[in-house]
C-alpha positions as CSV (number, residue, x, y, z in Angstrom):
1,X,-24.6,-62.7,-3.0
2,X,-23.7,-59.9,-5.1
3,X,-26.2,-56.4,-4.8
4,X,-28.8,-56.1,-7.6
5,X,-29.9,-53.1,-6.3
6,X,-28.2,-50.0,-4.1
7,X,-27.7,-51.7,-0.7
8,X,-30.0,-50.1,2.3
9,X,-27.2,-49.1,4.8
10,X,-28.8,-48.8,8.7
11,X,-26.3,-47.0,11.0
12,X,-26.5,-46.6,15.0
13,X,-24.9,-43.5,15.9
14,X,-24.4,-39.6,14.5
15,X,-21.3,-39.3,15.5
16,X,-18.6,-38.4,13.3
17,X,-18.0,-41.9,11.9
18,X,-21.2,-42.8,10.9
19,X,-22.2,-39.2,9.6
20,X,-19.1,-39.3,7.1
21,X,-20.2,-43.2,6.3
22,X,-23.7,-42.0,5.5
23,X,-22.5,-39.0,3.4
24,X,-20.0,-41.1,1.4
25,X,-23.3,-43.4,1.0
26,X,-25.4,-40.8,-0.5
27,X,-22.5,-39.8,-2.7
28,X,-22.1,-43.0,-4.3
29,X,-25.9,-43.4,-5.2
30,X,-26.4,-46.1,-2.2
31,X,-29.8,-45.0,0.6
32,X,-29.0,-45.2,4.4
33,X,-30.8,-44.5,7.6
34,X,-28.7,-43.0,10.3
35,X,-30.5,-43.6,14.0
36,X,-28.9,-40.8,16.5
37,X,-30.0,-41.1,19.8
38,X,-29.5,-37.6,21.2
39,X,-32.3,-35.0,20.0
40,X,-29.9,-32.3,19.6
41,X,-26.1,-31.2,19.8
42,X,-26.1,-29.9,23.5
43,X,-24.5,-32.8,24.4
44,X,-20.9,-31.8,25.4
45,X,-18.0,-33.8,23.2
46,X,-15.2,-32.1,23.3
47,X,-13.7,-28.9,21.9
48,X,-10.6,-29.0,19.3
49,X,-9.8,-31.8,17.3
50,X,-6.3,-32.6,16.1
51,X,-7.0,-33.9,12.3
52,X,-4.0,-35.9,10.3
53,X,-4.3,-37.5,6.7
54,X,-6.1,-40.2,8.1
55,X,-9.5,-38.8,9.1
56,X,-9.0,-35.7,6.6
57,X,-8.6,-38.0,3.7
58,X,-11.2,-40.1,5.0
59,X,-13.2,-36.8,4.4
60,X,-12.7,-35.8,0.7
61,X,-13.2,-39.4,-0.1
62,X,-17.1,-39.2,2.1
63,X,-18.5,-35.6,1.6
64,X,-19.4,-33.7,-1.3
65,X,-16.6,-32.0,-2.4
66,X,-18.1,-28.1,-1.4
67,X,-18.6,-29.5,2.0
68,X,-14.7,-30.7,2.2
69,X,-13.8,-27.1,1.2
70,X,-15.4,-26.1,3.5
71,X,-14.0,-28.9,6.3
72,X,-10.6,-27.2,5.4
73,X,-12.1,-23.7,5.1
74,X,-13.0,-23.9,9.1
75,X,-9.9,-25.8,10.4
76,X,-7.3,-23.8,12.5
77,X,-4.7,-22.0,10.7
78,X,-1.7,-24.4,10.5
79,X,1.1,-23.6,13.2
80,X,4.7,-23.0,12.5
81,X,5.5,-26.4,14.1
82,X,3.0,-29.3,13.1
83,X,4.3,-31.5,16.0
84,X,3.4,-32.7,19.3
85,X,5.7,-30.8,22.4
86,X,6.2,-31.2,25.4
87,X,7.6,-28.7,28.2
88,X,8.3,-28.2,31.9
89,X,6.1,-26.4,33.9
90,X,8.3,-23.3,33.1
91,X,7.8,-23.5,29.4
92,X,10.8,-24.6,28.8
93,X,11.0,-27.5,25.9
94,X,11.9,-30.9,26.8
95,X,11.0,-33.2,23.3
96,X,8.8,-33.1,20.0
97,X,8.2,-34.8,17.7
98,X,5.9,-34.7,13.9
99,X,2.0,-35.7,14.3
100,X,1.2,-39.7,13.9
101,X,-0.6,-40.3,10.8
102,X,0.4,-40.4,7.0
103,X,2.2,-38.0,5.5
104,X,0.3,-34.2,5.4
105,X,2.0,-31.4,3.2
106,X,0.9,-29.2,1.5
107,X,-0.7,-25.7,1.9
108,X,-4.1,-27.1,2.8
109,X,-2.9,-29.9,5.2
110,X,-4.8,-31.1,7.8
111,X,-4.9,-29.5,11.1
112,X,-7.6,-29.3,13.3
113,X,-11.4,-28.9,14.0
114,X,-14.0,-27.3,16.3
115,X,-15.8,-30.6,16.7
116,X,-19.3,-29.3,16.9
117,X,-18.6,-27.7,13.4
118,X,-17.2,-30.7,11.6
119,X,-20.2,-32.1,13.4
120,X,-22.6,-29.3,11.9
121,X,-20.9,-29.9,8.7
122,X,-21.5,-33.6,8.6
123,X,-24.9,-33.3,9.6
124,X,-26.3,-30.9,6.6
125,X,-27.9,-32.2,3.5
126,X,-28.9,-36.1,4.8
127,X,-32.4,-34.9,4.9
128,X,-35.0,-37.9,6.0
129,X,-31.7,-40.3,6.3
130,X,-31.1,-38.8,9.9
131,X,-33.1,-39.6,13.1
132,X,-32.2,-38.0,15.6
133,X,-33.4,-38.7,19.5
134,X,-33.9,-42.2,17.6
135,X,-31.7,-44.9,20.0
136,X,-30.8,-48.6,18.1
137,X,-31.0,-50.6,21.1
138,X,-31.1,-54.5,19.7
139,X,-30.7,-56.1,16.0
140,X,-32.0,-59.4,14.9
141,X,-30.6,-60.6,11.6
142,X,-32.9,-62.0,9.3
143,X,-33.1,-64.4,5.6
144,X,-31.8,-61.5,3.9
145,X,-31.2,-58.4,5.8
146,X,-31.0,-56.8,9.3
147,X,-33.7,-55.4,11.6
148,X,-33.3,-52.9,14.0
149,X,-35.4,-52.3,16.9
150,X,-35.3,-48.4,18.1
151,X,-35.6,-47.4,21.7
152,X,-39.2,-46.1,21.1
153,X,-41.0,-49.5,20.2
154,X,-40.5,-48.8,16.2
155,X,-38.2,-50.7,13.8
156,X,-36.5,-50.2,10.3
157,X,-34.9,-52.9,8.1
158,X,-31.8,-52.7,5.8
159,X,-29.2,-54.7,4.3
160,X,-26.1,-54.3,6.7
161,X,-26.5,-52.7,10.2
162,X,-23.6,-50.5,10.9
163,X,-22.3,-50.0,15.1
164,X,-21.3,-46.8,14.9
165,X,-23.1,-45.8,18.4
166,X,-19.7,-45.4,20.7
167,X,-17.4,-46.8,23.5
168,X,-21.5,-48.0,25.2
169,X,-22.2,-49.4,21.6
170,X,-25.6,-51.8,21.9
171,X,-24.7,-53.0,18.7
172,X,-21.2,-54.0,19.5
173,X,-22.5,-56.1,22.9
174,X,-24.9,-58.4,20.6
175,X,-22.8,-59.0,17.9
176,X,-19.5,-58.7,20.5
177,X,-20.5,-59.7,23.9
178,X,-17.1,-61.1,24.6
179,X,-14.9,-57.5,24.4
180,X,-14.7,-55.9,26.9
181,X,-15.0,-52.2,27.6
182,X,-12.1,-51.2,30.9
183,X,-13.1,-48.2,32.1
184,X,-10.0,-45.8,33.9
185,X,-12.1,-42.7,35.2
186,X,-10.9,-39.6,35.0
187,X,-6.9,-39.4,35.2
188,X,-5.1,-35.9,35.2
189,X,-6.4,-34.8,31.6
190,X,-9.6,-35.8,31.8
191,X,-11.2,-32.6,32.8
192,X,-11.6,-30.3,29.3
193,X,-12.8,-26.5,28.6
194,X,-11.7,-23.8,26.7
195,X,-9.9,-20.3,27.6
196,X,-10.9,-17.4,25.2
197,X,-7.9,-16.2,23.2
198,X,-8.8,-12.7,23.5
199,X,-5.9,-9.9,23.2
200,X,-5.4,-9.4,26.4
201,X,-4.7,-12.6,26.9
202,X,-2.0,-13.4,23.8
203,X,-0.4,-10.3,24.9
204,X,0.1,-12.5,27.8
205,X,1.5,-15.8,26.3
206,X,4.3,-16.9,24.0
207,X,3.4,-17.9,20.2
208,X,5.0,-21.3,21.4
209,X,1.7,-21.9,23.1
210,X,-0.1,-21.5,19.8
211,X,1.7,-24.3,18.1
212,X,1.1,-28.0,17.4
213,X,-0.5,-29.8,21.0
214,X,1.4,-29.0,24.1
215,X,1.9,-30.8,27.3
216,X,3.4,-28.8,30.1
217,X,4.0,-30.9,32.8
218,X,5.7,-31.1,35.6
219,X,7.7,-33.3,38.2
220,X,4.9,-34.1,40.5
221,X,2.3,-35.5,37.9
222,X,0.7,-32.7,37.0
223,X,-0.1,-32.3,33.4
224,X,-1.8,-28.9,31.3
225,X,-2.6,-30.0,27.5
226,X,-3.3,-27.0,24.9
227,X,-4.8,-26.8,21.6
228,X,-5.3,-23.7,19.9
229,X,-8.7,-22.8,17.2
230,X,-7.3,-20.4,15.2
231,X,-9.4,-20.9,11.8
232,X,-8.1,-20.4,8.6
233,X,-11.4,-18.2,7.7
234,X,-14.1,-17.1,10.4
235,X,-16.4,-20.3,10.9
236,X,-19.9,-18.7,10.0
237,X,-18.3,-16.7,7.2
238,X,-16.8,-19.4,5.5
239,X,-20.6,-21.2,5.3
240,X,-21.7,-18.2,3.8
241,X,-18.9,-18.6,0.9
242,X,-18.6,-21.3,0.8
243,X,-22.1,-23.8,1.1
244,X,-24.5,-20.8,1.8
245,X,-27.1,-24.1,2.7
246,X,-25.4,-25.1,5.3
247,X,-25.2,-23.0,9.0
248,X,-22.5,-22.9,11.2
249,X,-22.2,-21.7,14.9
250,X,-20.1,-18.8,15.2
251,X,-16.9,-20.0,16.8
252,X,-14.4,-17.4,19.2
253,X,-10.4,-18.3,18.7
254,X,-9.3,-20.2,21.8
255,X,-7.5,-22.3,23.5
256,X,-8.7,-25.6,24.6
257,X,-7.5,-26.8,27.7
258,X,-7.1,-30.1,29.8
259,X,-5.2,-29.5,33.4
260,X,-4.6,-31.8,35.9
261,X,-6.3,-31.1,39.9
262,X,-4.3,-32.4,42.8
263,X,-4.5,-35.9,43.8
264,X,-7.2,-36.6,46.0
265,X,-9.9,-33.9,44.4
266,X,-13.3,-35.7,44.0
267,X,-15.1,-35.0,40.8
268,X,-18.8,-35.7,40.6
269,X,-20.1,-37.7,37.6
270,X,-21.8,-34.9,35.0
271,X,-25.4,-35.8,36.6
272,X,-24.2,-34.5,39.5
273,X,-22.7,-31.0,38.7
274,X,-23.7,-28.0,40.0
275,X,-23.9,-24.6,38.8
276,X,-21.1,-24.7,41.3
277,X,-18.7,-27.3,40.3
278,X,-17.0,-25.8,37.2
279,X,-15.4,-23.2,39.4
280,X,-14.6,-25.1,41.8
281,X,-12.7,-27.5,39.2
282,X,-11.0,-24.6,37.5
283,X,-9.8,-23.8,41.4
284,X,-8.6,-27.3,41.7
285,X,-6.4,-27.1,38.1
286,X,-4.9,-23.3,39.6
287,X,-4.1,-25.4,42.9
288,X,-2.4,-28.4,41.1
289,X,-0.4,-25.7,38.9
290,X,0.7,-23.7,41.7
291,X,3.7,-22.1,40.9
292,X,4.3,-22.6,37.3
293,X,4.7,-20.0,34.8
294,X,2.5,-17.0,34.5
295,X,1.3,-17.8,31.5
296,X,-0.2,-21.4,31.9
297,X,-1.7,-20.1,35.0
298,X,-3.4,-16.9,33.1
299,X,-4.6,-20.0,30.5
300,X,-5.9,-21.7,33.6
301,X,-7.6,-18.8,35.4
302,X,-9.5,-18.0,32.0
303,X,-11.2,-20.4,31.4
304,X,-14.8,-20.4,30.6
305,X,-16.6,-21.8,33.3
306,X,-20.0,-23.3,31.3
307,X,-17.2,-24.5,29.1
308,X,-15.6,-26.7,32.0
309,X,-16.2,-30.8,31.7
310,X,-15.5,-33.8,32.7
311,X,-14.4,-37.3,30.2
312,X,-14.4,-40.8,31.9
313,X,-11.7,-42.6,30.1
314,X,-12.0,-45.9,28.9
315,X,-10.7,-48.2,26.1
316,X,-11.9,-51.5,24.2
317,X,-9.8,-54.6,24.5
318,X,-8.6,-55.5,21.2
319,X,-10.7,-58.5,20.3
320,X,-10.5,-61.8,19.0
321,X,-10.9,-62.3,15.2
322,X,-14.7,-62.8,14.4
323,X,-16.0,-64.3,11.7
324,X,-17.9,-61.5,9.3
325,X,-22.2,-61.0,8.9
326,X,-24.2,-58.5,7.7
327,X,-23.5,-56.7,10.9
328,X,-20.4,-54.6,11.9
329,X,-18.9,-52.1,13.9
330,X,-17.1,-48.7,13.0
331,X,-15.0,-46.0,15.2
332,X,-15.4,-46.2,19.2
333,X,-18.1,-48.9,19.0
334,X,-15.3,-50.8,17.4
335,X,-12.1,-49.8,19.1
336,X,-12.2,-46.8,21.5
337,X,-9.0,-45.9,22.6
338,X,-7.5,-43.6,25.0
339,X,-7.6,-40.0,23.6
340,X,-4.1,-39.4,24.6
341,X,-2.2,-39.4,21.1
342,X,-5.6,-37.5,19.1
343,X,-5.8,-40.9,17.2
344,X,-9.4,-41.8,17.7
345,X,-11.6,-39.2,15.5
346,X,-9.6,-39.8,12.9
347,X,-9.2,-43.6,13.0
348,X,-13.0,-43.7,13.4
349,X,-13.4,-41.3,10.0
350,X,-11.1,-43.5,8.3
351,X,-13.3,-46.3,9.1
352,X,-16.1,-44.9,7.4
353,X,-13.8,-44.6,4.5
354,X,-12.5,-48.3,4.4
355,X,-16.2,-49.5,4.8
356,X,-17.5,-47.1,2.4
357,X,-15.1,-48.4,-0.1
358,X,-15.9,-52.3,0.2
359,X,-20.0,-51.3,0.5
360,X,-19.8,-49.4,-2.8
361,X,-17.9,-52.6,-4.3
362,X,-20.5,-55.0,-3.4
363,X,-23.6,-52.3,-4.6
364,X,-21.6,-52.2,-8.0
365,X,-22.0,-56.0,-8.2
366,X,-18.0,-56.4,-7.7
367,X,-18.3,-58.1,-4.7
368,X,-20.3,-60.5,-2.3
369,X,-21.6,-58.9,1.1
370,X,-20.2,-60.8,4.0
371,X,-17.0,-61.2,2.8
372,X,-16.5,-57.7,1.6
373,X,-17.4,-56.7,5.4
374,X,-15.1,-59.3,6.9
375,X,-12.2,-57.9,4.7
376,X,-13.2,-54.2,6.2
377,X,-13.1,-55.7,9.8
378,X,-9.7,-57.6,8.8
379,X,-8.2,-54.3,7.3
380,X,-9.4,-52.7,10.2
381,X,-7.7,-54.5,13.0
382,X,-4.7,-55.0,11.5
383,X,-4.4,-50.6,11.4
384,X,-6.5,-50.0,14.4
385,X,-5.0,-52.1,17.1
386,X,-1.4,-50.9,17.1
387,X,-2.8,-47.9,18.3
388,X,-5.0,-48.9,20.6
389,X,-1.7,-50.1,22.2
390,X,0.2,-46.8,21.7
391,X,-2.3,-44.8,23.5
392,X,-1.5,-47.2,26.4
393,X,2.1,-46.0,26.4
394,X,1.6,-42.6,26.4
395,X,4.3,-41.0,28.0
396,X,6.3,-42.9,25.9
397,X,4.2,-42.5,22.7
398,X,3.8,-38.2,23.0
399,X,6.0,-35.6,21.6
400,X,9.3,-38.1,21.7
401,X,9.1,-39.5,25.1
402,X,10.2,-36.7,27.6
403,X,6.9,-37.1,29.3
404,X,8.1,-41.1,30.5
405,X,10.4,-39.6,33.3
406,X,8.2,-37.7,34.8
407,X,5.6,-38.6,37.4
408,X,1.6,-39.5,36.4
409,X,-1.3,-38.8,39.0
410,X,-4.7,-39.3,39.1
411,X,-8.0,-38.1,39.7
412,X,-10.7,-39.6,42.7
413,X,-14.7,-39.9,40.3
């Protein structure tokens, strides 16, 4: 049936996906409910995030368009070389090659993020239409809409429901039981945190280490990925020009890190750390690195020890072809991928985008409900999956291959 009235959109999960999704919602005149199950953002997600045309599009086309200003005002400056490089443990360069994505010119192109200020960004202005510390952890469909049951005993109701509640999603494993989720641990880069880029330190390093994402790696298996947060206009400042509503965590230039630790090192899960284990990790990555050029090992040895975490990987086996209902899936819930090529954020933002476009359609009257979400999921696949593969292939996939002929390792969880 077509919509005589704006459709109610429920969405599990405040993560990137489903915060764009809900902002594109409210921007073309549609109500949502987003359900977040974590009461705050101390939850640690990551540091720097490479953006490409996908996800950045997928941006102007959901938020308002001061708050995509300011998206661009806060992203790192762009580097000299917008590619993906790879070197030996000495620095020296072995392959590169231009970002995967669409094509992203221009002199506001899409770089990259601090991820808690997109996140920031993403969250202002949706008022009573976020819940946080609000968990979706079942859905029952009913004659003409969707109910959600919430992990505290309440419900809500709506017209689609919306997975967009991660790699764990509850969503995806009643509407989806049959994918599954292969988890892979921690291997080499799993271990993330961030080195301040104070002036002591870039009188240290070469402005190679400032461009595009670098691996260094070397013969053995070990691996050091860098990103640097450079922003185009101090983060808080650029609030205060730019959407004086909305607050934004100062942010410090750095680098974000990712280094290997020898084979063998045993890494508790994150209940288990201790006020102890960051440094002991960070002595593990200066171990594994033994030996390699000053500069990687200054990187190393600075790094901010609360900063310090670990990422389980894990992926979602391509699915089947389902057959469409008023409930579907966006971003990791749909197809998390390895975070090896940068691919996932953005995939997951474009998601919002594609759904966002077929949901306004049907609110308009243009187009029926169920189909117009199975023609999301179809265009989704047919995008996503490829990459879901590519991450796979890695060392064939990154900065033109050099990283194939060298050696892997990984890490004991």
């Amino acid at each position: 049936m077509s919509a005589s009235r704006p459709l109610h959109v429920l969405i599990a999960g405040g993560g990137l996906s489903g915060l764009a999704l809900a902002h594109g919602l409210l921007k073309d005149g549609l109500t949502c409910e987003v359900f977040e199950r974590d009461a705050d953002l101390s939850r640690k997600t990551g540091y720097m995030l490479h953006m490409n045309a996908f996800g950045g599009e997928a941006l102007r086309r959901c938020l308002p368009a001061d708050l995509f200003e300011l998206y661009l005002d806060t992203s790192r400056k762009p580097p000299e070389r917008g590619e993906s490089i790879v070197l030996t443990d000495q620095l020296d360069e072995l392959s590169a090659q231009p970002h995967l994505g669409p094509p992203n010119e221009g002199e506001r192109r899409h770089t990259g993020v601090h991820r808690k200020t997109l996140r920031q960004i993403l969250l202002s202005r949706l008022g009573d239409s976020f819940r946080p510390g609000a968990a979706v952890v079942s859905y029952s469909e009913t004659a003409d809409g969707v109910r959600v049951q919430l992990a505290d005993g309440s419900t809500a109701e709506g017209d689609v429901l919306v997975g967009a509640d991660g790699i764990r999603s509850a969503v995806r494993a009643q509407r989806l039981p049959e994918v599954r989720v292969v988890d892979a641990g921690i291997r080499g880069l799993g271990l993330y945190g961030r080195t301040i880029l104070t002036p002591e330190l870039l009188e240290q390093i070469p402005t190679l280490l400032l461009q595009g994402v670098i691996i260094a790696a070397d013969t053995k298996g070990a691996r050091v990925l860098l990103g640097a947060f450079q922003p185009r206009q101090p983060v808080a400042a650029a609030a205060a020009a730019t959407a004086p509503d909305v607050r934004l965590d100062p942010v410090e230039d750095y680098l974000m890190v990712s280094c290997s630790v020898p084979p063998g090192t045993v890494i508790p899960p994150a209940a288990e750390w201790t006020a102890e284990t960051p440094a002991m990790v960070r002595d593990a990555m200066l171990e594994a690195i033994d030996g390699w050029h000053p500069a990687l090992r200054a990187i190393v040895a600075g790094l901010d020890l609360p900063s310090i975490f670990g990422i389980p990987f894990g992926h979602v086996e391509p699915g089947a072809v389902w057959a469409p209902s008023r409930v579907t899936v966006i971003g990791d819930a749909a197809h998390a991928m390895l975070p090896t090529l940068g691919m996932g954020a953005n995939l997951a933002l474009n998601d919002a985008r594609m759904l966002l476009d077929r949901l306004s359609a049907v609110s308009r009257g243009e187009a029926e409900l169920v189909p117009a979400i199975g023609a999301f999921e179809e265009q989704m696949r047919e995008l996503v999956y490829p990459f879901i593969e590519m991450t796979m292939q890695h060392d064939r996939q990154f900065g033109g291959g050099a990283l194939a002929s060298r050696g892997a390792q990984e890490t004991t969880v």
